[in-house]
C-alpha positions as CSV (number, residue, x, y, z in Angstrom):
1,X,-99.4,12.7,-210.3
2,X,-97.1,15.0,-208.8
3,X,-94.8,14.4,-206.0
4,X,-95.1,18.2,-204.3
5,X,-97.3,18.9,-201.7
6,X,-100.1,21.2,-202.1
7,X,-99.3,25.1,-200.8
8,X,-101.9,27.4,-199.9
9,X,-101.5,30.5,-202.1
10,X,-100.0,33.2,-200.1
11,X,-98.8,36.9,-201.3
12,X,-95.6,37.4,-202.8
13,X,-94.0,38.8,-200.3
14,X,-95.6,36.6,-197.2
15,X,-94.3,33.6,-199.0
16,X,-90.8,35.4,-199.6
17,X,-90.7,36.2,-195.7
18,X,-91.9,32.6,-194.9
19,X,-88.7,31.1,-197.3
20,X,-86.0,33.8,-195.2
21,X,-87.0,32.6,-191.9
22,X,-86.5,28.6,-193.0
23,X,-83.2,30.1,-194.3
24,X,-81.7,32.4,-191.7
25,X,-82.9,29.1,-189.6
26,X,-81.1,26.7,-191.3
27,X,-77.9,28.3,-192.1
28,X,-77.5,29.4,-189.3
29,X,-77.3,26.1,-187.4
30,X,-75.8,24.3,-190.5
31,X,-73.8,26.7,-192.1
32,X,-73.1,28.0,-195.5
33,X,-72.0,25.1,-197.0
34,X,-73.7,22.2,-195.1
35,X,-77.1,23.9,-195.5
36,X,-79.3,22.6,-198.8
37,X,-81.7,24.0,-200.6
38,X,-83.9,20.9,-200.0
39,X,-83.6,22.1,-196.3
40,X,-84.9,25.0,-196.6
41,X,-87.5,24.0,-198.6
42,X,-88.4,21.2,-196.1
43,X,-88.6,24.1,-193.2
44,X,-90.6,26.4,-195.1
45,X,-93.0,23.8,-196.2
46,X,-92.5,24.5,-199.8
47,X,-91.5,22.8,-202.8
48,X,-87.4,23.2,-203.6
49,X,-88.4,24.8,-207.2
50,X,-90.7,27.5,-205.6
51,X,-87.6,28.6,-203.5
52,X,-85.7,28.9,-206.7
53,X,-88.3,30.6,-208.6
54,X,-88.4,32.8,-206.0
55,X,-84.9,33.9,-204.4
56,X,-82.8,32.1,-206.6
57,X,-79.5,30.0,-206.1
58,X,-78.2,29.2,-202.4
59,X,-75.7,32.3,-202.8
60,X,-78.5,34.8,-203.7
61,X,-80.7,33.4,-200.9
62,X,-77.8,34.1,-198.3
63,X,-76.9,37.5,-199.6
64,X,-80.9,37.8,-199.2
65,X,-80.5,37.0,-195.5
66,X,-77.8,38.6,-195.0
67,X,-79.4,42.0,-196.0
68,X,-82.8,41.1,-194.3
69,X,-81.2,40.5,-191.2
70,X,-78.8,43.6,-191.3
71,X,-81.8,45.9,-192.2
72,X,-83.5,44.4,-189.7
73,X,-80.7,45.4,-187.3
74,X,-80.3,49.1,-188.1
75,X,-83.9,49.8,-188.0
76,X,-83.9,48.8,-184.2
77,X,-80.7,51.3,-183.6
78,X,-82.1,54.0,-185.3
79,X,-85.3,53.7,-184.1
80,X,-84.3,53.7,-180.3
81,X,-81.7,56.5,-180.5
82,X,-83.9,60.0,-180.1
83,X,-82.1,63.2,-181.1
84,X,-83.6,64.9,-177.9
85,X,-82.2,62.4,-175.3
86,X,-78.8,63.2,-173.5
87,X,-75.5,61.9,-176.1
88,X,-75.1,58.9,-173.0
89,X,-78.7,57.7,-173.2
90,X,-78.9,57.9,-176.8
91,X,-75.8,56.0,-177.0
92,X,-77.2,53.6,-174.3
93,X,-80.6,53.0,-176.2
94,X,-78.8,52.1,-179.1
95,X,-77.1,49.2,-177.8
96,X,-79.5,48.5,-175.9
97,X,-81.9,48.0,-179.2
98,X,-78.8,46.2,-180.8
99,X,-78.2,43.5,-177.9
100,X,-81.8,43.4,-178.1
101,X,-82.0,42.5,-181.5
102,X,-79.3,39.7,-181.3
103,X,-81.5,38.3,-178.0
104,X,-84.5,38.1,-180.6
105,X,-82.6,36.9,-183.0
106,X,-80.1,34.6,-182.3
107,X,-80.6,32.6,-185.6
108,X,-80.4,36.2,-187.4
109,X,-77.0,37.9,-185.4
110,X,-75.3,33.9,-186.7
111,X,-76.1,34.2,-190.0
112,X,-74.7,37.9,-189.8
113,X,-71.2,37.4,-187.2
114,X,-70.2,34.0,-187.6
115,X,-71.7,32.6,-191.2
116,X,-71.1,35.4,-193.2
117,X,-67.6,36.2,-192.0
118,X,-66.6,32.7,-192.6
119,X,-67.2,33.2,-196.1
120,X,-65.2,35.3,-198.4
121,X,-67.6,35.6,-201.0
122,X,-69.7,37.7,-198.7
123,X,-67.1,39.9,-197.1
124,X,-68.2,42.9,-199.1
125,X,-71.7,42.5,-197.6
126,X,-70.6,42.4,-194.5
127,X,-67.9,45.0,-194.8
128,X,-70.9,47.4,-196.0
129,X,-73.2,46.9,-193.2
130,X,-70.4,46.8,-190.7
131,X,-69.1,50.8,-192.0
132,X,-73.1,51.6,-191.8
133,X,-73.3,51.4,-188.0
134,X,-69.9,52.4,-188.0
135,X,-71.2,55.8,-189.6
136,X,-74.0,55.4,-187.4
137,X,-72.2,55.4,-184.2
138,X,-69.5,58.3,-185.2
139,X,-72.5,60.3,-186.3
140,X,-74.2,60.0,-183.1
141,X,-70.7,61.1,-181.2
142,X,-70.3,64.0,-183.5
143,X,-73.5,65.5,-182.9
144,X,-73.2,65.0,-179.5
145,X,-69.6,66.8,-179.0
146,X,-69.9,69.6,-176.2
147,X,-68.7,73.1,-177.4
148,X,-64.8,72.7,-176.4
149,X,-63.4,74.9,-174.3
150,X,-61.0,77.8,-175.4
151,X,-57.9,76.5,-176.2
152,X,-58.3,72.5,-176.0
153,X,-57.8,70.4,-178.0
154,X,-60.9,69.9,-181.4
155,X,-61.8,66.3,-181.6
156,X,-61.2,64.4,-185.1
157,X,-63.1,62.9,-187.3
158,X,-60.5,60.3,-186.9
159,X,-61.0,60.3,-183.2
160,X,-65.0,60.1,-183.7
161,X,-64.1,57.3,-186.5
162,X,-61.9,55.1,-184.4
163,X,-64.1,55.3,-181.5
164,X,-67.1,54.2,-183.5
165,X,-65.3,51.3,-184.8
166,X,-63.8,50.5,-181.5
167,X,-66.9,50.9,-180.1
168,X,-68.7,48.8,-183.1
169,X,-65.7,45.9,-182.6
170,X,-66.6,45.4,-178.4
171,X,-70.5,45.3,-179.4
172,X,-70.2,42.7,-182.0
173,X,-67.8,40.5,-179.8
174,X,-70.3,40.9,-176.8
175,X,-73.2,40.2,-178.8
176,X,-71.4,36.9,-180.5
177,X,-70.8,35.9,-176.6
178,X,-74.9,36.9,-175.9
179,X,-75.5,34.4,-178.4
180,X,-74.4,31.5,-176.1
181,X,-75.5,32.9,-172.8
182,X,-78.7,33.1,-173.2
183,X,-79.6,33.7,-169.6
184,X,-78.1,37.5,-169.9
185,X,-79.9,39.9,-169.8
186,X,-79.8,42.4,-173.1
187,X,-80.3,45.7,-171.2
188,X,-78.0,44.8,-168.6
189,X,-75.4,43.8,-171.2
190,X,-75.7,47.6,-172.5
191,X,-75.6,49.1,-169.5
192,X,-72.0,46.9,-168.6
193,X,-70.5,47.9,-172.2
194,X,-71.6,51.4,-171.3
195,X,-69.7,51.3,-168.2
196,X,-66.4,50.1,-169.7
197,X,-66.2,52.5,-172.8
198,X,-68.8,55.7,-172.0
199,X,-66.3,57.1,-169.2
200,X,-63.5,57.2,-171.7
201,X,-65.4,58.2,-174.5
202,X,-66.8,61.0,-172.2
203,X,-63.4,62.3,-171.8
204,X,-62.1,61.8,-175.4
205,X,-65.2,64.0,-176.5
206,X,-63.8,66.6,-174.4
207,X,-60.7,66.6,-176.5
208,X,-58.8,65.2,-173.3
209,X,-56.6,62.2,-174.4
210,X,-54.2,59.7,-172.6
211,X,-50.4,59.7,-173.1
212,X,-47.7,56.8,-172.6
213,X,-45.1,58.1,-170.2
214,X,-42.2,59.6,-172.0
215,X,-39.7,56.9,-172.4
């Protein structure tokens, strides 16, 4: 007689969402390398070879989280950010959707911050979804940028680039800190990050820029 369990047959893709969650779960609060198969299997409720036949090795299944989770994330930007709203409130919603995410998912934002940058094996992964949002952001800016007035100064697409990833670098950091604060508030967390970089930003997208004193 066999040793598994019993499963209740289940579509394809239910039973594929079903194995992610046990993963994202598990890795997250195990890490990479301490997490097992077996684990996963025991949290989903499903035989070991099932997970396997399924998602493959350990490696596949984490590059399958890592994408899940990253999709995941975009789709809540994107879909918060209207092209009608004012440049401030569109920039406002979107991080307001993103701190959101990460307070929904705390398992998710680990596997994505702190797991997947800890491995080098999945640094191109993370590098890819990282200059998504990246684009995301600086594509926001730049169709935001007010006509400039005669004679100043054009804004960049460098300028619009390093802002985005400035911008990108203080979200993630905040979000990492959300993660063990759990009492904070997500739209309050925007609306603080908004406050310490939309003033500046303001200004930068008039083409007005700060200057060291001459030495």
């Amino acid at each position: 007689m066999s040793s598994y369990p019993t499963f209740k047959r289940l579509p394809r893709a239910v039973r594929e969402q079903q194995m992610l969650d046990a993963a994202v779960k598990v890795f997250s609060r195990r890490g990479y390398h301490s997490a097992s198969m077996d684990d996963i299997a025991e949290d989903a409720g499903i035989s070991k070879p099932m997970v396997y036949a399924y998602l493959g090795t350990k490696e596949s299944l984490f590059t399958a989280c890592l994408h899940r989770e990253g999709t995941r994330m975009m789709e809540a930007i994107v879909g918060a950010v209207a092209a009608e709203l004012p440049p401030d409130e569109q920039l406002w919603r979107g991080l307001r959707a993103f701190f959101g995410f990460v307070g929904a998912h705390r398992d998710g934002w680990a596997v994505l911050y702190r797991q997947a940058r800890s491995e080098q094996v999945f640094a191109g992964e993370l590098a890819t979804m990282r200059t998504q949002v990246v684009e995301v952001v600086a594509a926001l800016l730049r169709r935001n940028l007010p006509v400039p007035e005669p004679g100043a100064r054009q804004v960049t697409d460098t300028d619009l680039e390093v802002m985005a990833y400035a911008l990108v670098g203080a979200a993630e950091s905040l979000a990492d800190w959300l993660t063990d604060h759990p009492a904070e508030d997500p739209e309050r967390l925007a609306t603080r990050l908004m406050n310490a970089t939309w003033l500046g930003a303001g200004q930068l997208r008039l083409g007005q820029l700060w200057r060291p004193p001459a030495s």
